[in-house]
C-alpha positions in Angstrom: -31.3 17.1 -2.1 -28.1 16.8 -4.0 -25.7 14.2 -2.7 -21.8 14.2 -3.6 -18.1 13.0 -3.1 -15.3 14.8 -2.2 -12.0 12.8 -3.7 -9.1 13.5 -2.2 -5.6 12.3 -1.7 -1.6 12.0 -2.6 -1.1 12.6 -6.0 -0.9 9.0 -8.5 -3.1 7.9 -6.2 -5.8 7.3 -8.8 -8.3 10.3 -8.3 -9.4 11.5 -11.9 -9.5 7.6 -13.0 -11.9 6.7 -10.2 -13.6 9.7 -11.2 -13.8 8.3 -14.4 -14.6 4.9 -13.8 -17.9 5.9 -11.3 -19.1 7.9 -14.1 -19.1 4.7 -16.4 -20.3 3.1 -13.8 -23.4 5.2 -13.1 -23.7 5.8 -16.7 -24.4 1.9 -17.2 -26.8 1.9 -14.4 -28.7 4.7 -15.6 -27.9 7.1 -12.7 -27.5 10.2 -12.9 -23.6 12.0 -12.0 -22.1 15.1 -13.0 -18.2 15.4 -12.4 -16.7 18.7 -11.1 -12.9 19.2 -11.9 -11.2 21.2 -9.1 -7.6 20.5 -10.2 -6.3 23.5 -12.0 -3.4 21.9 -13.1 -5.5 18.6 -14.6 -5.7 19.7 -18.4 -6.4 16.4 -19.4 -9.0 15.1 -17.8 -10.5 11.5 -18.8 -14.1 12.3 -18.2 -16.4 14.6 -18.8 -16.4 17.7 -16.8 -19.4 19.5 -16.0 -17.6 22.5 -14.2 -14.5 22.9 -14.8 -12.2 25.3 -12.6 -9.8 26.0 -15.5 -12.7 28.2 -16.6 -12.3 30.1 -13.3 -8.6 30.1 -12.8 -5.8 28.3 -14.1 -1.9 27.1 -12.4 -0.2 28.8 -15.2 -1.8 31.7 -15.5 -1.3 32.2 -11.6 2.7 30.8 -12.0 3.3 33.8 -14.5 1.5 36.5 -13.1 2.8 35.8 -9.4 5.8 33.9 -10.1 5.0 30.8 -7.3 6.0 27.8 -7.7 3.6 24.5 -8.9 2.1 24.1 -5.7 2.4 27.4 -4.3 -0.1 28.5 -7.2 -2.0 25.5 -6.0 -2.7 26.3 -2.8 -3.9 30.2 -4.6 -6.0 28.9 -6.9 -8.0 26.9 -4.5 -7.8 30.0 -2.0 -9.1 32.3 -5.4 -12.1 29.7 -5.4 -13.2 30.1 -1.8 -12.8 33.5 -2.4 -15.0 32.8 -5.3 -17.6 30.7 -4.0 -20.0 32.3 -5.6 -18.9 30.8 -9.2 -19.1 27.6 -7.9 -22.9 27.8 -6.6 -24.2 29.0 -9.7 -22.8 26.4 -11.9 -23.7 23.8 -9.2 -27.3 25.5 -8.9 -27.7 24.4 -13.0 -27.0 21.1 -12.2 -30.6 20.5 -10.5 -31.4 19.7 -6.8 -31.3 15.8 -7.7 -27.9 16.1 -8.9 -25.1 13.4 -7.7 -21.8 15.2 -8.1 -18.0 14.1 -7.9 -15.9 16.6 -7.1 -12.1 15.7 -8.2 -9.8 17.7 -6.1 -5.8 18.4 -6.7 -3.6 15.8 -5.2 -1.6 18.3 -2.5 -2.2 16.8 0.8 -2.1 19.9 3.0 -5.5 20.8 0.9 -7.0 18.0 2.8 -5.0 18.1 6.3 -4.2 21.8 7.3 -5.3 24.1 4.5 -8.6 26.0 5.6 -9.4 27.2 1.8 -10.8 23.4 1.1 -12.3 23.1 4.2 -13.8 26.3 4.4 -15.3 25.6 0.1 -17.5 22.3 2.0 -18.4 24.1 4.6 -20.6 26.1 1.9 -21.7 23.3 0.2 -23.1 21.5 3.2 -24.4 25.0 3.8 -26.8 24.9 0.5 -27.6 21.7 1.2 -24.9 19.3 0.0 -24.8 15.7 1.9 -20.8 15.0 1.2 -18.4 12.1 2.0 -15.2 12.5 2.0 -13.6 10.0 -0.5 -9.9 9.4 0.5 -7.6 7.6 -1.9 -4.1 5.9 -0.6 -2.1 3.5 -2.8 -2.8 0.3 -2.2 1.3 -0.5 -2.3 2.0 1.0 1.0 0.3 -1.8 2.8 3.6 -3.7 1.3 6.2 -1.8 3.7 5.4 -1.0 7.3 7.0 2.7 7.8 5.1 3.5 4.8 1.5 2.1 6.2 1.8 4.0 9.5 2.6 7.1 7.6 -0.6 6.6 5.5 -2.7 5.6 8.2 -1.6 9.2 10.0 -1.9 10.7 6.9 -5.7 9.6 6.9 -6.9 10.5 10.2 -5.3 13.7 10.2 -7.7 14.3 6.9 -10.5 12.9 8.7 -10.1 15.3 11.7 -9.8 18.5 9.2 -12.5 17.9 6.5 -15.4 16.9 9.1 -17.5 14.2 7.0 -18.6 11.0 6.9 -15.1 9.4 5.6 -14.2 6.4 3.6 -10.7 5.6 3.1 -9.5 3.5 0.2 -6.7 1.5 -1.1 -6.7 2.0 -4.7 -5.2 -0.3 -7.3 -5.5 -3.1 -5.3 -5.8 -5.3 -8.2 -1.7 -4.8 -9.1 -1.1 -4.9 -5.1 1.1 -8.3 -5.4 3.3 -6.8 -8.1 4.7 -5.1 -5.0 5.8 -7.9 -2.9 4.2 -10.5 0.2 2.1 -9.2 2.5 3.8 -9.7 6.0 0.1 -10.1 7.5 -3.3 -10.5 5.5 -4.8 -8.0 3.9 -8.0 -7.6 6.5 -4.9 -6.7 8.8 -4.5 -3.7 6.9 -8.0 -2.7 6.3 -9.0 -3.0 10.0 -5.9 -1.1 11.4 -5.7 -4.4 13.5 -3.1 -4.4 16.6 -0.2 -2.3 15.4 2.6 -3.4 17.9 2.8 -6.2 15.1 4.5 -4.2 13.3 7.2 -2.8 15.9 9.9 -5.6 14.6 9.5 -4.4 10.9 10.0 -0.8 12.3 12.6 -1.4 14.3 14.1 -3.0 11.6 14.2 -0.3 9.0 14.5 2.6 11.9 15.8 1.5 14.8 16.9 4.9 16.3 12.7 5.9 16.0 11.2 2.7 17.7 10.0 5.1 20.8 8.3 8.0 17.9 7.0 4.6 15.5 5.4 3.0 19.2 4.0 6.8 19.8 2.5 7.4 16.3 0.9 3.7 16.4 -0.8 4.6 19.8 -2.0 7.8 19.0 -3.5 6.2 15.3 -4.9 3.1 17.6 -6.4 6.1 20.7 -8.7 8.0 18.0 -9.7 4.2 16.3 -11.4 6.0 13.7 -9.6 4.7 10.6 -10.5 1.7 8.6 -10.0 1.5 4.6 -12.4 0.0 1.8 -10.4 -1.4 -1.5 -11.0 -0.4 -4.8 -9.6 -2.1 -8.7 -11.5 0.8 -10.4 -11.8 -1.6 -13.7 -13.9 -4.3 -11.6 -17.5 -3.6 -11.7 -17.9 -5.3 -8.3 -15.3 -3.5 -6.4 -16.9 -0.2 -7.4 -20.3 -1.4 -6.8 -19.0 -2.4 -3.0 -17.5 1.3 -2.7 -20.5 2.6 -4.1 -22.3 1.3 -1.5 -20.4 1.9 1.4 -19.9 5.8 -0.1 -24.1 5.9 0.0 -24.1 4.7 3.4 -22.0 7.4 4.3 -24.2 10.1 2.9 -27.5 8.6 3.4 -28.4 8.1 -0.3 -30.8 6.0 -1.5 -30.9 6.2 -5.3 -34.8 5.6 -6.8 -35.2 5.5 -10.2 -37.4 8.1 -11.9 -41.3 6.9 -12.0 -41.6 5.3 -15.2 -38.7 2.9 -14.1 -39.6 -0.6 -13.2 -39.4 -0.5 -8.8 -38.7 -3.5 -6.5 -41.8 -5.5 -4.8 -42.9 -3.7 -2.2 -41.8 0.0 -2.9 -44.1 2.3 -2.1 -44.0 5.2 -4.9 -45.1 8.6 -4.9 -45.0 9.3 -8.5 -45.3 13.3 -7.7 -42.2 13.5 -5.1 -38.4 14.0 -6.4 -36.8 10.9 -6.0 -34.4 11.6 -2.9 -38.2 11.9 -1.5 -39.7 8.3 -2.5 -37.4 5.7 -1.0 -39.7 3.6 1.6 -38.8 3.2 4.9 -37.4 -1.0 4.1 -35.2 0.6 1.7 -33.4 3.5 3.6 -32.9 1.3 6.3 -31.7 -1.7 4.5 -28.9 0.9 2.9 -27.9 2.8 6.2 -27.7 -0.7 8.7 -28.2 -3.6 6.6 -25.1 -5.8 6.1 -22.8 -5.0 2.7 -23.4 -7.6 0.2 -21.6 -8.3 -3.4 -18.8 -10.2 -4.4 -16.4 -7.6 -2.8 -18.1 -7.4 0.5 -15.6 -9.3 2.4 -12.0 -8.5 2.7 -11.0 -11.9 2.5 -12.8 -12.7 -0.8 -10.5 -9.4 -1.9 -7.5 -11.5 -0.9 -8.5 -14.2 -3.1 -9.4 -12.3 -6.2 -6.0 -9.8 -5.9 -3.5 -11.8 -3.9 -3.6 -15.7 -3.5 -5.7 -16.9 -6.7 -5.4 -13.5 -9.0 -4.2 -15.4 -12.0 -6.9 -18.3 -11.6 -9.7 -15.3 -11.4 -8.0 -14.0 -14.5 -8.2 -17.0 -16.3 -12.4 -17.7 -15.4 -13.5 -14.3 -15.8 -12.0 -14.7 -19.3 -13.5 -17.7 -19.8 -16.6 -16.1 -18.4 -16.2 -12.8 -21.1 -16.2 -15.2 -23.8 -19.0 -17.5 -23.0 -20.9 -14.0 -22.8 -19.8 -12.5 -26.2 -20.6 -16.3 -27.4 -23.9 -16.2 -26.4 -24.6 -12.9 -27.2 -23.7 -14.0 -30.9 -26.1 -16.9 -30.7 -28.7 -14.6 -30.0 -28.3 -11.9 -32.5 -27.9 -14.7 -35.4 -30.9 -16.0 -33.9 -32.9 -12.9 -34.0 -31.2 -12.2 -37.1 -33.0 -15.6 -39.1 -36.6 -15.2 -37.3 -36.6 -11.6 -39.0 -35.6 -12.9 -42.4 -38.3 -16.1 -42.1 -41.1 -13.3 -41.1 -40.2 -11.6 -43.9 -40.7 -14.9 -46.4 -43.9 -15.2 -44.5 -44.7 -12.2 -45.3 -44.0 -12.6 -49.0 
């Protein structure tokens, strides 16, 4: 069964980087990941691409021949691939049933809140047997400034209502967050979409003619209480490990690795099933209830690392980097002279 992301939102807000950086990520942990770029207008992509829609279609191509505008020819090209579905499934199809794919989309927001093309090309998918989360990207700095916070947090449930999966939000870049300014609350404030009459003085402040509409959007964000938001520094290995996680509980996947692999006590293994087949019981459960673990689990240990302490963090994970390469090193000049005294034995 193959298991996937769709990653969507505003464009800058970090899409083909994360992209990249879970495909280093997987790569290092020896999991498989193909990456599927559905941006015609991304021609230099920092990955690499296992289907690439330029190969279908491309936004200048459909710019000349129609004359639309940039995202006019956007909104085409993604209708010209639901028209096209059929291209897609067969280059999907050659990826294998065990396959984990990202699928990078463009970075027009009415793709993910009103547009029916997008919605329409996951239908299919779940169809053949796709298990999909939708992977929602916001910049982490408009957390710093309250109009722009309730505008994202509308933004988000608007594309969790249209897409119709399992949905993890996320404020990207959170590592350069304080380069923006002080927090006016703590960052678990933001992530939890806490009480948002908090924020009626700072609205007021910057909009006082709109203090009924900001009190009417809050209420209507706070009615649904669907959204919630994950953070992600795409270069800390522990912040994509915690999304990671939270992305397979999502989709139910439980990642087994192939039967010559070493498995954790107590794994009962079927060397003859597919590995979406062979996760025990223990295991599936421990991913879809247990408690989220890691060094990025909590919110407040975020805090720490981005926002109160970043430049002590700094400082020890350098330290940290170079007692590493130090000891790595010492052990290659160690091997290095027990190979040269075998070699005298030898002699």
């Amino acid at each position: 069964m193959p298991f996937g992301e769709i990653v969507v939102g505003s464009p800058g807000s970090g899409k083909s980087t994360y992209a990249y950086g879970k495909h280093q990520l997987f790569t290092a942990l020896s999991r498989p990941i193909s990456i599927v770029n559905l941006d015609p207008a991304n021609d230099s992509l920092p990955y690499p691409c296992a289907i690439d829609i330029s190969s279908l279609i491309t936004l200048k191509e459909v710019m000349d021949i129609h004359g639309l505008g940039p995202n006019g020819a956007m909104l085409y090209c993604i209708e010209y691939l639901d028209e096209n579905y059929d291209w897609l499934e067969e280059r999907l199809r050659e990826l294998g049933p065990e396959a984990y794919v990202v699928f990078d989309l463009p970075g027009q927001v009415e793709l993910s809140t009103n547009h029916e093309s997008l919605k329409r090309i996951i239908q299919k998918l779940t169809k053949s047997g796709f298990r999909l989360a939708a992977v929602h990207l916001c910049d982490s700095h408009y957390v710093t400034d309250a109009s722009k916070y309730i505008s994202v947090l509308l933004l988000s449930l608007r594309a969790m209502l249209h897409l119709e999966l399992p949905h993890i939000n996320v404020l990207s870049k959170i590592d350069i967050i304080a380069q923006y300014g002080d927090l006016e609350f703590n960052l678990d404030y933001y992530t939890e979409v806490q009480d948002l009459s908090y924020l009626d003085h700072s609205l007021s402040a910057s909009s006082p003619r709109f203090a009924a509409l900001n009190r009417a959007i809050c209420s209507v964000i706070e009615d649904f209480s669907l959204v919630g938001f994950e953070t992600l520094a795409v270069e800390d290995k522990e912040s994509m490990l915690h999304l990671t996680h939270a992305i397979d509980r999502a989709t139910g996947c439980v990642y087994v690795p192939p039967p010559p692999s070493a498995l954790p006590a107590g794994v009962v293994a079927d060397p003859h099933a597919p590995p979406s087949h062979r996760p025990n019981t223990g295991a599936l459960f421990s991913v879809a209830a247990g408690p989220m673990k890691g060094a990025r689990s909590d919110v407040r240990d975020v805090q720490e690392r981005w926002v109160d302490a970043k430049e002590e963090w700094d400082a020890h994970e350098r330290r940290e980097w170079r007692r590493e390469g130090e000891a790595l090193r010492d052990a290659a000049a160690r091997m290095e002279v027990e190979g040269k005294s075998k070699i005298r034995l030898r002699e």
